[in-house]
KOLDO-230090 format. One record per residue: residue number from 1; residue in three letters; x, y, z of N, C-alpha, C in turn. Coordinates in pm, whole numbers, plus 32768, in hexadecimal, padded with zeros to 4 digits. Layout:
     n   res   n_c1   n_c2   n_c3   ca_c1   ca_c2   ca_c3   c_c1   c_c2   c_c3
   NUM   ala      X      Y      Z       X       Y       Z      X      Y      Z
...
end
This chain:
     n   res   n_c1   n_c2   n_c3   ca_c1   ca_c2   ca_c3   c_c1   c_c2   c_c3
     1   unk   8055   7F8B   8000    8000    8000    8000   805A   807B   8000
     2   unk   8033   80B7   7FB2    8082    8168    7FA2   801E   81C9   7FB0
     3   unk   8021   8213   8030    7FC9    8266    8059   802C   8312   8013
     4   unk   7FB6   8359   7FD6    7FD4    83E8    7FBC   7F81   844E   7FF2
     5   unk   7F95   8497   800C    7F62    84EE    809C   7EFB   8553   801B
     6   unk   7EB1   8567   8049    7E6B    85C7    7FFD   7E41   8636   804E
     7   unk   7E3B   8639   80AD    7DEC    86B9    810B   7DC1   86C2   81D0
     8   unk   7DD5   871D   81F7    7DC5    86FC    825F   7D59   87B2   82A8
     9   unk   7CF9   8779   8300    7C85    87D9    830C   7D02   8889   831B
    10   unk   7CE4   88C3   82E0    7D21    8947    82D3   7D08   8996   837A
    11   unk   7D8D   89BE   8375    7D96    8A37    83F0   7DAC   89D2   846B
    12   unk   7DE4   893C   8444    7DD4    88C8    84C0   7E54   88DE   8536
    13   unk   7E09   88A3   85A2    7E6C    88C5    861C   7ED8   8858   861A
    14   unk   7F41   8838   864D    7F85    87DA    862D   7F6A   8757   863C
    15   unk   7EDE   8721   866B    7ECB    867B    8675   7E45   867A   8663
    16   unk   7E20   8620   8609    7D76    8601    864A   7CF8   862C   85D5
    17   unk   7D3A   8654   856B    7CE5    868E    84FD   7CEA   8616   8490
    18   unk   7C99   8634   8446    7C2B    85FE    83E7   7CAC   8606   837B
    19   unk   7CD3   8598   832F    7D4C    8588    82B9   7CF1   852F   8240
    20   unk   7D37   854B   81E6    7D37    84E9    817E   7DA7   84B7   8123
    21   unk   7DBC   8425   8122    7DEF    83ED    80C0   7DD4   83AA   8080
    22   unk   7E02   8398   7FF1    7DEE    8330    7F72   7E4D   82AE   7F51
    23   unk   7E16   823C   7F76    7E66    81D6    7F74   7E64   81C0   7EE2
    24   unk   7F06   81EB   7E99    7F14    8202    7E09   7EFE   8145   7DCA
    25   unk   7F14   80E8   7E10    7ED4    805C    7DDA   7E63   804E   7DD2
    26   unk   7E0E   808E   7E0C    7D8E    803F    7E09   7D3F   80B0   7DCC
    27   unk   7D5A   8124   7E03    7CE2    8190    7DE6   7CB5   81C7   7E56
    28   unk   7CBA   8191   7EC0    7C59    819E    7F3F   7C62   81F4   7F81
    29   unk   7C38   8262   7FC7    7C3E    82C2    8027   7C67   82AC   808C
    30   unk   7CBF   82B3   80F4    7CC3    8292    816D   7CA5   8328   81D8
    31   unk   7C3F   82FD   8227    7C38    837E    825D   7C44   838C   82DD
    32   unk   7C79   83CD   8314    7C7B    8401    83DA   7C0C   846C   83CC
    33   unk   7BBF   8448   841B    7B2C    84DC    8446   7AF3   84BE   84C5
    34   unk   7A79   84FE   84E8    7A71    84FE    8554   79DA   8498   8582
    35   unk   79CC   845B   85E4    7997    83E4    85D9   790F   842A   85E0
    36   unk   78A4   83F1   85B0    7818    842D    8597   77D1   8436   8608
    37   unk   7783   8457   8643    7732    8449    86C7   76F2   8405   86D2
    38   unk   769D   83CB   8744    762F    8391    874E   759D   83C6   871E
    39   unk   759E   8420   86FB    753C    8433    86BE   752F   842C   861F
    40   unk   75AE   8490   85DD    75F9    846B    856C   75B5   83E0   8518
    41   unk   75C8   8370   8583    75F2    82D7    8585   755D   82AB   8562
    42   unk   750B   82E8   85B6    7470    82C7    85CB   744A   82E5   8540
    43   unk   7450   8351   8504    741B    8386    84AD   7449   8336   8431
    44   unk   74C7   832A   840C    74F8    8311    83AF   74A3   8279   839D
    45   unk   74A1   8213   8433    7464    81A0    841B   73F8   81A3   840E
    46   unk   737C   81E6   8426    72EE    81EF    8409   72E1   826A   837C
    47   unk   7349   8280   8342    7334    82B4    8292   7358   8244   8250
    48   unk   7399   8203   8282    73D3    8185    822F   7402   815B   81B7
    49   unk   7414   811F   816D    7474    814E    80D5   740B   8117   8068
    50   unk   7410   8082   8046    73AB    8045    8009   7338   8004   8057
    51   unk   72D9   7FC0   801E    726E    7F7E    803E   72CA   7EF1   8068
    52   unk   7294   7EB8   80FD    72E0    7E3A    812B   735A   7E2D   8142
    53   unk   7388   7E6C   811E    741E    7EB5    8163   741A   7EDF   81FA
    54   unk   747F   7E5B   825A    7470    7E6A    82D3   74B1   7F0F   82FC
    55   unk   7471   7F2D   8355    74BB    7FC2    8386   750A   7F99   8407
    56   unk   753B   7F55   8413    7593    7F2A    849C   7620   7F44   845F
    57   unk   7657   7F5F   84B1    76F8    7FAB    84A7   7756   7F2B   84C4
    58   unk   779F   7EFE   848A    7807    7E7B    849D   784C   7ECC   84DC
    59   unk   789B   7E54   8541    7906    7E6F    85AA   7978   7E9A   853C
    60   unk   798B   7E88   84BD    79E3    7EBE    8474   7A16   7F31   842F
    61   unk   7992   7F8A   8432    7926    7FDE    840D   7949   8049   8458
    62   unk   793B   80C4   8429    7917    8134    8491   78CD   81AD   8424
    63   unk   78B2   8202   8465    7857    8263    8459   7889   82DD   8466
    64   unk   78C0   8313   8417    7918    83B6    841B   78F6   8447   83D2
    65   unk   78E6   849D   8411    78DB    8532    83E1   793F   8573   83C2
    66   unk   7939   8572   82FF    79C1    85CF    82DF   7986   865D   82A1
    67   unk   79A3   86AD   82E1    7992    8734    82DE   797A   877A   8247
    68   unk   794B   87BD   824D    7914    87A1    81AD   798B   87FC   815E
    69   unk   79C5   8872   81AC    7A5F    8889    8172   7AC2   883A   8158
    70   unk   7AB7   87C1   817F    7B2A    8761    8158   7AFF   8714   80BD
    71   unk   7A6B   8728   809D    7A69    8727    8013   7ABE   8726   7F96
    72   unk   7AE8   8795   7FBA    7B57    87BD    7F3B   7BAA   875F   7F1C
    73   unk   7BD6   872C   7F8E    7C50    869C    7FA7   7C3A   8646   7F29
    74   unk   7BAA   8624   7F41    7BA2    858D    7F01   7BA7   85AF   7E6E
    75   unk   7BD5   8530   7E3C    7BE6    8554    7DAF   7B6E   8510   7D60
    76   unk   7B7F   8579   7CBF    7B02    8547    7C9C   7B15   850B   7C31
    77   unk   7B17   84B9   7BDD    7B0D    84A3    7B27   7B16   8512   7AE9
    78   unk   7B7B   84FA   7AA8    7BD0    8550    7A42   7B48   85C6   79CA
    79   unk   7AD5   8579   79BD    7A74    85A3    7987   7A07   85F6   79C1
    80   unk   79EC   85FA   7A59    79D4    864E    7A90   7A30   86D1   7AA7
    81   unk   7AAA   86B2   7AAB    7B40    872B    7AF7   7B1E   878F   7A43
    82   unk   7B34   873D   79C4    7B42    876D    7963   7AC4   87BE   7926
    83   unk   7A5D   877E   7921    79ED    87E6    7927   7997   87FF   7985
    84   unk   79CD   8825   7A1E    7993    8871    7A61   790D   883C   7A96
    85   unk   7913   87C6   7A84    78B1    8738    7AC7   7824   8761   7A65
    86   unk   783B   8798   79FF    77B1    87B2    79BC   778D   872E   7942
    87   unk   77D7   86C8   7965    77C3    861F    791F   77E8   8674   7878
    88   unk   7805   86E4   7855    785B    8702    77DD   77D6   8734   77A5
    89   unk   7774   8773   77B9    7756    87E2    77AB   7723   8864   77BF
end
């Protein structure tokens, strides 16, 4: 695995903030943020994603709030960056 740093929450104190990296093998995001709340948690499981799709959180699993300024970080397809996410027109 080759992790490349892409971003870390702006104006951060020296420990404890919200990062992002791109594991350049796979594609994958790896992210440090801040753990979601219990309520957060509630909600997210009673909106639920699909139909029959358990909403229970695996012990593997977690539930995180990344700040919506850390946006910028993630990267997008070359076809969104190039025309301005308007699918080219």
């Amino acid at each position: 695995m080759t992790l490349k740093f892409l971003g870390i929450y702006p104006n951060t104190p020296d420990d404890g903030s919200p990062t992002i990296w791109l594991d350049e093998a796979t594609g994958d995001l790896v992210i440090q943020s801040w753990k979601a709340d219990e309520a957060t948690v509630r909600e997210a499981q009673e909106v639920g994603s699909i139909p029959g799709h358990s909403t229970d959180i695996p012990d593997h699993e977690g539930v995180f709030r990344l700040p919506a300024n850390m946006i910028q970080f993630i990267p997008r397809p070359d076809s969104e960056v190039n025309d301005g996410g308007n699918g080219g027109s």
